[in-house]
mmCIF file of the N, C-alpha and C atoms, coordinates in Angstrom:
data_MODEL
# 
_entry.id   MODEL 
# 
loop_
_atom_site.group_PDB 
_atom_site.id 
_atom_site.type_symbol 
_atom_site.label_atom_id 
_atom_site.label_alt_id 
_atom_site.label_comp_id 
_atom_site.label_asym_id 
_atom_site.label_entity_id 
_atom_site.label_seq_id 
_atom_site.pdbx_PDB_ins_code 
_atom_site.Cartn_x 
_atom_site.Cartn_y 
_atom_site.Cartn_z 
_atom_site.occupancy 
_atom_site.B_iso_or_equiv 
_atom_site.pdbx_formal_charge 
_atom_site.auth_seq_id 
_atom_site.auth_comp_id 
_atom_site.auth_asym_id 
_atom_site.auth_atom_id 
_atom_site.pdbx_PDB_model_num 
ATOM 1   N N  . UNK A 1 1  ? 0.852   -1.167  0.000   1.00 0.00 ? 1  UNK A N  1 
ATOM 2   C CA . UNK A 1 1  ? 0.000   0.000   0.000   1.00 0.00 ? 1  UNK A CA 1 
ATOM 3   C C  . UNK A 1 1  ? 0.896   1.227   0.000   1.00 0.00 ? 1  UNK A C  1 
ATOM 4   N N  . UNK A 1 2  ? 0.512   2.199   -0.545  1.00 0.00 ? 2  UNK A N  1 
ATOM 5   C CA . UNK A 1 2  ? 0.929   3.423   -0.988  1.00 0.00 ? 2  UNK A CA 1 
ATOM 6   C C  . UNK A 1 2  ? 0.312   4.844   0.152   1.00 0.00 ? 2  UNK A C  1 
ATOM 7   N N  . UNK A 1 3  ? 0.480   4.758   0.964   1.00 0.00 ? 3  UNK A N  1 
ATOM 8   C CA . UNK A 1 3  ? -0.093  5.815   2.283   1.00 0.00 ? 3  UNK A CA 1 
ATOM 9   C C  . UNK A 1 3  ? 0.865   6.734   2.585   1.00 0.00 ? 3  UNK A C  1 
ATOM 10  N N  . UNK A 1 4  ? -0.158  7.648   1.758   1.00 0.00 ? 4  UNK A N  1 
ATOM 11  C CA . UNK A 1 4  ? 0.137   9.580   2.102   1.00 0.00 ? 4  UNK A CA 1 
ATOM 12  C C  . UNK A 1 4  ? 0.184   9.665   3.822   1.00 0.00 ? 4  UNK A C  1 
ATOM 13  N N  . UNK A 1 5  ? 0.964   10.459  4.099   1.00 0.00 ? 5  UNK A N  1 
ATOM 14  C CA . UNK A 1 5  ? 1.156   10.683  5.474   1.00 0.00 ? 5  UNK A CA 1 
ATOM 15  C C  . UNK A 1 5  ? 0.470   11.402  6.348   1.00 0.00 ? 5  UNK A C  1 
ATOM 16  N N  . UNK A 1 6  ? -0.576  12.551  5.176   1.00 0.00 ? 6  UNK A N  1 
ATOM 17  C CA . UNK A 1 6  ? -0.814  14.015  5.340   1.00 0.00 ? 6  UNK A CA 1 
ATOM 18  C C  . UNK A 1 6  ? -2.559  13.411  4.769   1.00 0.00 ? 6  UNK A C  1 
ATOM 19  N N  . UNK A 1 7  ? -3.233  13.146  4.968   1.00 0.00 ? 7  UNK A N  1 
ATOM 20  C CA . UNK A 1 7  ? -4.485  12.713  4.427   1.00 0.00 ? 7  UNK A CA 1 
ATOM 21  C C  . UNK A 1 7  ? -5.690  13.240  5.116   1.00 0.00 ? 7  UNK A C  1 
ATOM 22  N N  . UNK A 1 8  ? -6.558  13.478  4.217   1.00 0.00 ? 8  UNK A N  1 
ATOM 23  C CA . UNK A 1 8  ? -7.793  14.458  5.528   1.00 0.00 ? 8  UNK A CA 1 
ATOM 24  C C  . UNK A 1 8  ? -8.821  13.487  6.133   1.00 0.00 ? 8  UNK A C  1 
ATOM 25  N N  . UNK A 1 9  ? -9.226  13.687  7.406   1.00 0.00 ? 9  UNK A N  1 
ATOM 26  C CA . UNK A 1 9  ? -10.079 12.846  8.139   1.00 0.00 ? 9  UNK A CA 1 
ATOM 27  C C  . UNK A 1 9  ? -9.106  12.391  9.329   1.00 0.00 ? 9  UNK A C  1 
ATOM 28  N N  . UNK A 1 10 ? -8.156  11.598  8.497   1.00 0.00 ? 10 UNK A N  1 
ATOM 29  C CA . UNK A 1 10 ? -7.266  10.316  9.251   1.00 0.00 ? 10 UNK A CA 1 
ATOM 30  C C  . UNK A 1 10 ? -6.245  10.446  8.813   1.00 0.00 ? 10 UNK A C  1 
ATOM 31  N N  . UNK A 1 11 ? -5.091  11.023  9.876   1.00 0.00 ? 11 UNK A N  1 
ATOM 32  C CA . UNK A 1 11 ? -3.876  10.841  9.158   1.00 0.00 ? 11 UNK A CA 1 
ATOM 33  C C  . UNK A 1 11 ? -3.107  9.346   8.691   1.00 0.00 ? 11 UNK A C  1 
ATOM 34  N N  . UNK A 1 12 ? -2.349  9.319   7.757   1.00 0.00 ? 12 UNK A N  1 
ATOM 35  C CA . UNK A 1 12 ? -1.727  8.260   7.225   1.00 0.00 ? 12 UNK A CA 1 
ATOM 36  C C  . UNK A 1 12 ? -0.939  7.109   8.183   1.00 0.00 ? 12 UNK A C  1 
ATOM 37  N N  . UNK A 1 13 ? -0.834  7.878   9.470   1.00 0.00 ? 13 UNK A N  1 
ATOM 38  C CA . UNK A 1 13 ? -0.233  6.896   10.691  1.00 0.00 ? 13 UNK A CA 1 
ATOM 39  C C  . UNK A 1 13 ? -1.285  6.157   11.083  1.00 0.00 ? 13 UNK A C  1 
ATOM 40  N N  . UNK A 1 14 ? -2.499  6.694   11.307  1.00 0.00 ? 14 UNK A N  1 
ATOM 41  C CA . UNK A 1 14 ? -3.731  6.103   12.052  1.00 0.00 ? 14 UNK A CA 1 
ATOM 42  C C  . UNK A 1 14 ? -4.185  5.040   11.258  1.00 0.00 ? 14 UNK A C  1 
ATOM 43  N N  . UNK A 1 15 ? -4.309  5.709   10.036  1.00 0.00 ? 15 UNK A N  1 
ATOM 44  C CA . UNK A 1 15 ? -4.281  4.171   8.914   1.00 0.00 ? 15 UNK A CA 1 
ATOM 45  C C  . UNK A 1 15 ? -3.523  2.921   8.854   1.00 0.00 ? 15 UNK A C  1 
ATOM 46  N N  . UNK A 1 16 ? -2.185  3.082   8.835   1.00 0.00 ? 16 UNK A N  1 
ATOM 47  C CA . UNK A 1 16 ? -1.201  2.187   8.810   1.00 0.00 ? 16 UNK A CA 1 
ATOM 48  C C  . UNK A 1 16 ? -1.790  1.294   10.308  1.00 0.00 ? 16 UNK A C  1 
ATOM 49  N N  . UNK A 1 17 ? -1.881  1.831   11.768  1.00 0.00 ? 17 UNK A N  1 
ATOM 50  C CA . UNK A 1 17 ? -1.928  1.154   12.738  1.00 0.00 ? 17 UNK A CA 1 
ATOM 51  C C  . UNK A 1 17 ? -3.115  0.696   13.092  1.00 0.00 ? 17 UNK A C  1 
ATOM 52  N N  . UNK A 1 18 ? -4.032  0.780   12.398  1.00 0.00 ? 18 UNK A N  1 
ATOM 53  C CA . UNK A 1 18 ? -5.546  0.097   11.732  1.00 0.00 ? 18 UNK A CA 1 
ATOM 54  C C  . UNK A 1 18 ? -5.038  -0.833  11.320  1.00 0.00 ? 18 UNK A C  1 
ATOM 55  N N  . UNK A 1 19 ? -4.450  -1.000  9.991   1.00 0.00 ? 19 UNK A N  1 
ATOM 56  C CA . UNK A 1 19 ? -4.059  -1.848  9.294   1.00 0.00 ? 19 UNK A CA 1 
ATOM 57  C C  . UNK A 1 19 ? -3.249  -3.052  9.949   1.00 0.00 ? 19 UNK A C  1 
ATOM 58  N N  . UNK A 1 20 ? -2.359  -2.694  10.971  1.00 0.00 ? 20 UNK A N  1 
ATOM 59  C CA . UNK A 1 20 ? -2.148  -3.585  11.513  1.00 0.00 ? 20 UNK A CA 1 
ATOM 60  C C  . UNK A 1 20 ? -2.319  -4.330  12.955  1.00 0.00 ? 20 UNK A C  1 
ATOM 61  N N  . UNK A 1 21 ? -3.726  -3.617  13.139  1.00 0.00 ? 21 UNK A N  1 
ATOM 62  C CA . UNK A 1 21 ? -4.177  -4.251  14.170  1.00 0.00 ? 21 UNK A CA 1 
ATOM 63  C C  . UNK A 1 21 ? -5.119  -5.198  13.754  1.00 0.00 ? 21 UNK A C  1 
ATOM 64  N N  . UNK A 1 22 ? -5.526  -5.111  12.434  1.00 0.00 ? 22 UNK A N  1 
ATOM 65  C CA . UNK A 1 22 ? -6.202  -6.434  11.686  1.00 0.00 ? 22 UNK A CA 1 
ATOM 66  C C  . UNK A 1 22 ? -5.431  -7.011  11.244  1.00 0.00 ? 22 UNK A C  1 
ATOM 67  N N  . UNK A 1 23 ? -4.186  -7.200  11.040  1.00 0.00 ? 23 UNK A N  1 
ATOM 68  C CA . UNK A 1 23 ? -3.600  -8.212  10.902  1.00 0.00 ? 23 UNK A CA 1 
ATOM 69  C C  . UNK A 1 23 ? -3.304  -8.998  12.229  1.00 0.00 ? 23 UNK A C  1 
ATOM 70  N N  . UNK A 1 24 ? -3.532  -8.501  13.010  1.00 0.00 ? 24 UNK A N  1 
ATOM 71  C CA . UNK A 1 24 ? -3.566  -9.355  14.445  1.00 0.00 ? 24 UNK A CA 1 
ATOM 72  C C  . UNK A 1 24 ? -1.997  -9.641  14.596  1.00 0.00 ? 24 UNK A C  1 
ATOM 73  N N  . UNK A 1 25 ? -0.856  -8.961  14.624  1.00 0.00 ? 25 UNK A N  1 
ATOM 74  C CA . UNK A 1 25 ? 0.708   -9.258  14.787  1.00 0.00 ? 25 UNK A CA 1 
ATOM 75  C C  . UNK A 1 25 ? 0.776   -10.083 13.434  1.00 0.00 ? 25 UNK A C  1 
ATOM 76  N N  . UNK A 1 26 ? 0.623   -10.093 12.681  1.00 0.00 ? 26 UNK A N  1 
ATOM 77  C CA . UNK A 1 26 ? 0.933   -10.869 11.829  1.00 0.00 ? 26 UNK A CA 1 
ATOM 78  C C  . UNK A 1 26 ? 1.547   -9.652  10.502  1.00 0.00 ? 26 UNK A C  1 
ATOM 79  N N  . UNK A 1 27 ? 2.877   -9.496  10.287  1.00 0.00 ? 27 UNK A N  1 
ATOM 80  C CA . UNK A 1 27 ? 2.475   -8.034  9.651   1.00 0.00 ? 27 UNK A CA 1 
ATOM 81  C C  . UNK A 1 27 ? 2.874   -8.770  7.712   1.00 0.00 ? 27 UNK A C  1 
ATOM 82  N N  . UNK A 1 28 ? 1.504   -8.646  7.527   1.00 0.00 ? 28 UNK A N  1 
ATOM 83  C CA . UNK A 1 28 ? 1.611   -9.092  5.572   1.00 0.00 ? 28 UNK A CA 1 
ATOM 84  C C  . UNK A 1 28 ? 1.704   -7.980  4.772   1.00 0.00 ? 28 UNK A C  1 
ATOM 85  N N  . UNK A 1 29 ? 0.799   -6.973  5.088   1.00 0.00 ? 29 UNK A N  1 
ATOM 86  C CA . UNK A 1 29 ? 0.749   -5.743  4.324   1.00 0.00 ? 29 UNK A CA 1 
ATOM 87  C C  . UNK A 1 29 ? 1.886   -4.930  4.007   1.00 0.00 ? 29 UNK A C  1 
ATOM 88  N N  . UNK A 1 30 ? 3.079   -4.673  3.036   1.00 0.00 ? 30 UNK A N  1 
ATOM 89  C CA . UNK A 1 30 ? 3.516   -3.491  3.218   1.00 0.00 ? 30 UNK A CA 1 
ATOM 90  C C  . UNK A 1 30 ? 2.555   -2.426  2.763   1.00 0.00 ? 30 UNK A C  1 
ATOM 91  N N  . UNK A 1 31 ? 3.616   -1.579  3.854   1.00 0.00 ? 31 UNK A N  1 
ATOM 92  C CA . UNK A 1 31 ? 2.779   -0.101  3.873   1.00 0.00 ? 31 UNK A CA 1 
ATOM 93  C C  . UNK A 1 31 ? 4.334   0.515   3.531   1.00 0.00 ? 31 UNK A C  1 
ATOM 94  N N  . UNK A 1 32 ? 3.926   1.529   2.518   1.00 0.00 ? 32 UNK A N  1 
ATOM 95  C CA . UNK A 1 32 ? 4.984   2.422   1.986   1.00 0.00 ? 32 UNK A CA 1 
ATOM 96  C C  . UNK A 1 32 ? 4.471   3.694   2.216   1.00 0.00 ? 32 UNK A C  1 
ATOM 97  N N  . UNK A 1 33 ? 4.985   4.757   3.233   1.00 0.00 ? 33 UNK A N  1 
ATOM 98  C CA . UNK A 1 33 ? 4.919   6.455   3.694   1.00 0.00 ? 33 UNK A CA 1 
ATOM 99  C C  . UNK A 1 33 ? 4.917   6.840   2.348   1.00 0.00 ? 33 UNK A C  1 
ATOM 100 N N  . UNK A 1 34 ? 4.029   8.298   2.011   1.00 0.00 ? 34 UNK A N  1 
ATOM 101 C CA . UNK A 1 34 ? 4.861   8.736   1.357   1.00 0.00 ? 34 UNK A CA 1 
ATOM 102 C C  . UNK A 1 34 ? 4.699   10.522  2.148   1.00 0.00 ? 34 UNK A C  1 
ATOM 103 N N  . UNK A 1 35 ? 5.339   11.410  1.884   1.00 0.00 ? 35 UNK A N  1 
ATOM 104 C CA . UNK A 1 35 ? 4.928   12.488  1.946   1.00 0.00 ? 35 UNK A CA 1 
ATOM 105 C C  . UNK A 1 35 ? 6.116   13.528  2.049   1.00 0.00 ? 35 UNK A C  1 
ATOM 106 N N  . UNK A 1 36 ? 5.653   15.104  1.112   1.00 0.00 ? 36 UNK A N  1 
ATOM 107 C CA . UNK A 1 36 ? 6.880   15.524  1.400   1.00 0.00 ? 36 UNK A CA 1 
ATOM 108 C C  . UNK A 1 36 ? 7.296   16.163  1.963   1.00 0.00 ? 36 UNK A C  1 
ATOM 109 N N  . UNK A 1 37 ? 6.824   15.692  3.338   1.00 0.00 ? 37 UNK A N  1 
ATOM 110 C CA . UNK A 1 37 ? 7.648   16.276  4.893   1.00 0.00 ? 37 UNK A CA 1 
ATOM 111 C C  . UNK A 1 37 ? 8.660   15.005  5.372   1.00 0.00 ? 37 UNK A C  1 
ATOM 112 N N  . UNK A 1 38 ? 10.125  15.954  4.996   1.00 0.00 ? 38 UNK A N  1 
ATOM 113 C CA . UNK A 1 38 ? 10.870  14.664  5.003   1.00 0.00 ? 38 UNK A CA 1 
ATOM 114 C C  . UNK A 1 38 ? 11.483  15.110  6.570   1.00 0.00 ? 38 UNK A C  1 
ATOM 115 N N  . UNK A 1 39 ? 11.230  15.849  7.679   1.00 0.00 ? 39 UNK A N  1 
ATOM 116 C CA . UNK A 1 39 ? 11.919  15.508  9.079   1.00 0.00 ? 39 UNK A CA 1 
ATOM 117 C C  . UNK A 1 39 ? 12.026  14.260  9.540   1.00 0.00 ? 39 UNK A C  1 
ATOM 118 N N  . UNK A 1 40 ? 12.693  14.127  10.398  1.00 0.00 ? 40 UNK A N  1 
ATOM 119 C CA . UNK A 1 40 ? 12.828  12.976  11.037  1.00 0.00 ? 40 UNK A CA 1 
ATOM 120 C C  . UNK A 1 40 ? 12.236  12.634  11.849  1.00 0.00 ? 40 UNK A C  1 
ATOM 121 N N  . UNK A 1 41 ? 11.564  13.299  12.761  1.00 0.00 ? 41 UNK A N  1 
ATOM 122 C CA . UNK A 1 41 ? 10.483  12.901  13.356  1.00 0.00 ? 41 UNK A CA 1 
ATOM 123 C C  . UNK A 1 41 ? 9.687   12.564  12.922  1.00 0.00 ? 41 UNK A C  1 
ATOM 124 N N  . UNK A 1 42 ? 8.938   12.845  11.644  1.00 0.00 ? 42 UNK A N  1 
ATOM 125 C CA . UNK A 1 42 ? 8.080   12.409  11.030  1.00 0.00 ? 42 UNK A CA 1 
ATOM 126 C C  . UNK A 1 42 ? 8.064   11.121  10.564  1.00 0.00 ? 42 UNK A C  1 
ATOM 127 N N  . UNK A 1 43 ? 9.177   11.036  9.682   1.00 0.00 ? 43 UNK A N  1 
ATOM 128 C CA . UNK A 1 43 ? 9.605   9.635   9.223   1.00 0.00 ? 43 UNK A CA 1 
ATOM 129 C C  . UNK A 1 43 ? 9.626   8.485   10.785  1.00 0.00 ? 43 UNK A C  1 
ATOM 130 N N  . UNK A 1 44 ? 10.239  8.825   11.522  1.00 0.00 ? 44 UNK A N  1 
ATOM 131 C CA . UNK A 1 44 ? 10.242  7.868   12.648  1.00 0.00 ? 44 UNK A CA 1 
ATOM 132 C C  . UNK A 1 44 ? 8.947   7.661   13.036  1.00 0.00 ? 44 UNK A C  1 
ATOM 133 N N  . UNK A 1 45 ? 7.927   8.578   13.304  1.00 0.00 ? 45 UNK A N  1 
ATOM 134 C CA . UNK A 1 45 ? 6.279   8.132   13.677  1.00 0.00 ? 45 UNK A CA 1 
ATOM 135 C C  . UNK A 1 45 ? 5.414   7.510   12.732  1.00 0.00 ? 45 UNK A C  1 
ATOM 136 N N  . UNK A 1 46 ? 6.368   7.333   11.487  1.00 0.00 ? 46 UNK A N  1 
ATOM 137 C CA . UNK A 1 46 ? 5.275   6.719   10.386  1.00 0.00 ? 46 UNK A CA 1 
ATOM 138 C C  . UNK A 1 46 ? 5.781   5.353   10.782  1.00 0.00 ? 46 UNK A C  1 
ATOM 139 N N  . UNK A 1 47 ? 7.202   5.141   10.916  1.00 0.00 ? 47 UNK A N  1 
ATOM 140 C CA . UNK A 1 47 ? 7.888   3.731   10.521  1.00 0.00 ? 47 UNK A CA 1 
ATOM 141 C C  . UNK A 1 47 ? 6.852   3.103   12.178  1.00 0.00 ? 47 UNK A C  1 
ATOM 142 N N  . UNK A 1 48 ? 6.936   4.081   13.452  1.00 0.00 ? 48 UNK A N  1 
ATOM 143 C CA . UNK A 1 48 ? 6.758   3.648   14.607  1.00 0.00 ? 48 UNK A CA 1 
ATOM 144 C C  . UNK A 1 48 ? 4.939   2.975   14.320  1.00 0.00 ? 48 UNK A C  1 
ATOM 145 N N  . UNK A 1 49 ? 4.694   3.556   13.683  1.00 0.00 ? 49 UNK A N  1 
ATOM 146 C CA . UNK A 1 49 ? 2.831   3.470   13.409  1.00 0.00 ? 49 UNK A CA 1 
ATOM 147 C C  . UNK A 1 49 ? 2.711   2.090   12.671  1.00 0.00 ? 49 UNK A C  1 
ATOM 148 N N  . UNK A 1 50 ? 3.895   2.060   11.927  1.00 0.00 ? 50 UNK A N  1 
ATOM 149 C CA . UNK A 1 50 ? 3.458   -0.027  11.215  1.00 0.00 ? 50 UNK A CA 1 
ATOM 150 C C  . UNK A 1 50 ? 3.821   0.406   9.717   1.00 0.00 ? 50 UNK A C  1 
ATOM 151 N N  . UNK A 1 51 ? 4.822   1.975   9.413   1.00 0.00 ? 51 UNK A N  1 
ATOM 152 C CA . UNK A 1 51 ? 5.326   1.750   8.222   1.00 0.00 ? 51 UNK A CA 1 
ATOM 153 C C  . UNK A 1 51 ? 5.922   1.095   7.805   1.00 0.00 ? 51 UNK A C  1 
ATOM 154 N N  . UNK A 1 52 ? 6.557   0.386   6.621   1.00 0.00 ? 52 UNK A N  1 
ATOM 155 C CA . UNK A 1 52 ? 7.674   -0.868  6.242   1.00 0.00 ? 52 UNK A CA 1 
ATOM 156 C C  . UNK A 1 52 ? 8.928   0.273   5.949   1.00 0.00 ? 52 UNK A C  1 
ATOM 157 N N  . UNK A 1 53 ? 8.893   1.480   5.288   1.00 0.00 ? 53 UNK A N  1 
ATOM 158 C CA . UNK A 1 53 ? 9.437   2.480   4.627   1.00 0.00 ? 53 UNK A CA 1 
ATOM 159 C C  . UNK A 1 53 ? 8.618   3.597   4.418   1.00 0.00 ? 53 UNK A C  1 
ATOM 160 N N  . UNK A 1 54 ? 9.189   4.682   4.026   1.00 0.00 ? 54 UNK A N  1 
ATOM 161 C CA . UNK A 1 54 ? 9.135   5.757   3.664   1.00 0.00 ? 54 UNK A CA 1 
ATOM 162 C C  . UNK A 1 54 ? 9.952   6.634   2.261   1.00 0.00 ? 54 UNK A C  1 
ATOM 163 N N  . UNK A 1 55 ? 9.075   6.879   1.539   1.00 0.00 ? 55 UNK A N  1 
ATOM 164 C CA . UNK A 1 55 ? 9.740   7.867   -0.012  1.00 0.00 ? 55 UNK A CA 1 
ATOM 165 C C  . UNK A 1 55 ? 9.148   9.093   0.211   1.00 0.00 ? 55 UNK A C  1 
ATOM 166 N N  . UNK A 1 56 ? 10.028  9.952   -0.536  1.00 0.00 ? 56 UNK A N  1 
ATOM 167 C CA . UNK A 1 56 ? 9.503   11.572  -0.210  1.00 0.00 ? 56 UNK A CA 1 
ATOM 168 C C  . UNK A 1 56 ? 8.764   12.208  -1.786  1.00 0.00 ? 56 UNK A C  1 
ATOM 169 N N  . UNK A 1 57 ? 8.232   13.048  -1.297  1.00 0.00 ? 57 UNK A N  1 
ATOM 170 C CA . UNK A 1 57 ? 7.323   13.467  -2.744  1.00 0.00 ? 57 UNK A CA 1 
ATOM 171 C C  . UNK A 1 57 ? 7.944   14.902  -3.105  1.00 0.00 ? 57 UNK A C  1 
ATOM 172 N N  . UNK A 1 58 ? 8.134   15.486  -4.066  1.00 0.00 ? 58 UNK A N  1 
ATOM 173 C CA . UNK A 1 58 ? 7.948   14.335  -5.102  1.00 0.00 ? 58 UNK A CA 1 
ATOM 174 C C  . UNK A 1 58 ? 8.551   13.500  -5.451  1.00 0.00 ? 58 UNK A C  1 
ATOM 175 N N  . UNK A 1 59 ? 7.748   12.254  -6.009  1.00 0.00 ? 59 UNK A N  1 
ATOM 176 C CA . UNK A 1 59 ? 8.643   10.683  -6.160  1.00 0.00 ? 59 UNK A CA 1 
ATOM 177 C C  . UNK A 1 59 ? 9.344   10.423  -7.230  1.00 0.00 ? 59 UNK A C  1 
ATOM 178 N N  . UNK A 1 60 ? 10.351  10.467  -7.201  1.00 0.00 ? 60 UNK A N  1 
ATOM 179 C CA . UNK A 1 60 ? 11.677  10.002  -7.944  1.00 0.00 ? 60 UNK A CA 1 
ATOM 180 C C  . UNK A 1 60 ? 11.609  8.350   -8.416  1.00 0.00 ? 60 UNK A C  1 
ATOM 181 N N  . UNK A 1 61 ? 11.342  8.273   -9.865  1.00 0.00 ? 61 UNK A N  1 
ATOM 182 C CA . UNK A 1 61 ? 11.110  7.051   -10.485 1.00 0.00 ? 61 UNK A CA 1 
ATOM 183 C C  . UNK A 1 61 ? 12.081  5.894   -9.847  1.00 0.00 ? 61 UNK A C  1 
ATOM 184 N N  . UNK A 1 62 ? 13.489  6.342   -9.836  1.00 0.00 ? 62 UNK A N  1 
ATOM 185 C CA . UNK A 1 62 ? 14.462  5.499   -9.578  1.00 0.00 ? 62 UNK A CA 1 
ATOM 186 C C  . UNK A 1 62 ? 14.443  5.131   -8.016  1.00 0.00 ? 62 UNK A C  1 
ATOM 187 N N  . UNK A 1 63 ? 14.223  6.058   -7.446  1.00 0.00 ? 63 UNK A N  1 
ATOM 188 C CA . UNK A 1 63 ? 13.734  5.636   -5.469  1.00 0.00 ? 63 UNK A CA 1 
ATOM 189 C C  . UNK A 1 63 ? 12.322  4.782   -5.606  1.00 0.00 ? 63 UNK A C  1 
ATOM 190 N N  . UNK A 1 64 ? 11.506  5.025   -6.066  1.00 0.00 ? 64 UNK A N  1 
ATOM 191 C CA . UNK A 1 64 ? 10.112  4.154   -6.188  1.00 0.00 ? 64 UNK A CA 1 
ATOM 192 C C  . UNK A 1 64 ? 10.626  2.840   -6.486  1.00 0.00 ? 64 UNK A C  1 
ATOM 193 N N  . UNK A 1 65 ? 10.985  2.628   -7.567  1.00 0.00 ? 65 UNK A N  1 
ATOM 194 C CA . UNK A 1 65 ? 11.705  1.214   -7.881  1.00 0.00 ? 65 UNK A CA 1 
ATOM 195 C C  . UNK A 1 65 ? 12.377  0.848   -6.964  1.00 0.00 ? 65 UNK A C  1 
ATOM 196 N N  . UNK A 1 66 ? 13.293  1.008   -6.441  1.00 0.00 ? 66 UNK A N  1 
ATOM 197 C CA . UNK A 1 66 ? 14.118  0.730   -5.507  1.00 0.00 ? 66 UNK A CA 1 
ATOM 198 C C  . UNK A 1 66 ? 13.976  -0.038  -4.336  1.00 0.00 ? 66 UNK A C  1 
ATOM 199 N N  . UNK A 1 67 ? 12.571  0.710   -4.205  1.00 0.00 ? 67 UNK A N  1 
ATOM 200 C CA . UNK A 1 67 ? 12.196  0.765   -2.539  1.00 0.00 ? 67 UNK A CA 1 
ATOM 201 C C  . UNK A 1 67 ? 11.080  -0.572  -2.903  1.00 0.00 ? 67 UNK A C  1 
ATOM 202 N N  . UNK A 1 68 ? 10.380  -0.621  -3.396  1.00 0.00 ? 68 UNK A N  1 
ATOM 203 C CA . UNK A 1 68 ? 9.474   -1.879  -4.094  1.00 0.00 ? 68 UNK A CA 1 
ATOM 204 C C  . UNK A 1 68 ? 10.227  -2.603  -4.014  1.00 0.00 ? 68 UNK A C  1 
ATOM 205 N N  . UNK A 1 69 ? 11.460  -2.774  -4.781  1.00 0.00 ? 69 UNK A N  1 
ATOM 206 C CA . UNK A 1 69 ? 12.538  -4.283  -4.923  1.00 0.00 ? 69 UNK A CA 1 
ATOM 207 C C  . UNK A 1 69 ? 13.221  -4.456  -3.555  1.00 0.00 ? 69 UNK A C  1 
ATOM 208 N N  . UNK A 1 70 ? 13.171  -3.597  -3.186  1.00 0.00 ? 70 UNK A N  1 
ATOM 209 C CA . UNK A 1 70 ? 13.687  -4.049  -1.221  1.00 0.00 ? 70 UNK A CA 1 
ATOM 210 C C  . UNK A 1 70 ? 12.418  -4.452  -0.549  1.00 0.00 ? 70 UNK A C  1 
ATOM 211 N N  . UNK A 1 71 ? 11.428  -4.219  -1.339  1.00 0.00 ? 71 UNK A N  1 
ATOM 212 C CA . UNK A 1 71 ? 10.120  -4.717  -0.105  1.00 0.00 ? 71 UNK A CA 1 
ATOM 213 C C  . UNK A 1 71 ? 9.724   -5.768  -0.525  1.00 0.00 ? 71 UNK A C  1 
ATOM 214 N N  . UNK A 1 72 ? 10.158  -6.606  -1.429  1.00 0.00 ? 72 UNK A N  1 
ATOM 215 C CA . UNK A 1 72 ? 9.836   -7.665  -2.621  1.00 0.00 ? 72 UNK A CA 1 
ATOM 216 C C  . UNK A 1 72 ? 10.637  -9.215  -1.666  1.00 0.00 ? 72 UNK A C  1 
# 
């Protein structure tokens, strides 16, 4: 899955840790951050929320690929 970080209603963390509270510890889904607030805090509360990774926007063809074949 492809989850914006910055999303209205529900941010993109709250999603991700939805997501893996139905997986019941079992983690199948990747979840890939994206957004282009690249601090570090940020990045650390996405990965802490049940991200697999994080890419910054705008997305760079050659990082997209990349990051897919490491999650593969």
């Amino acid at each position: 899955i492809f989850l914006d970080i910055h999303i209205p209603k529900k941010d993109g963390m709250q999603v991700a840790q939805e997501i893996r509270a139905i997986e019941d510890g079992n983690k199948k889904t990747v979840i890939i951050g994206l957004s282009a607030d690249i601090r570090q805090d940020i990045i650390n509360k996405a990965l802490e929320a049940g991200m697999d990774t994080y890419i910054k926007k705008p997305i760079q063809q050659e990082e997209l690929f990349e990051t897919i074949n490491k999650m593969m």
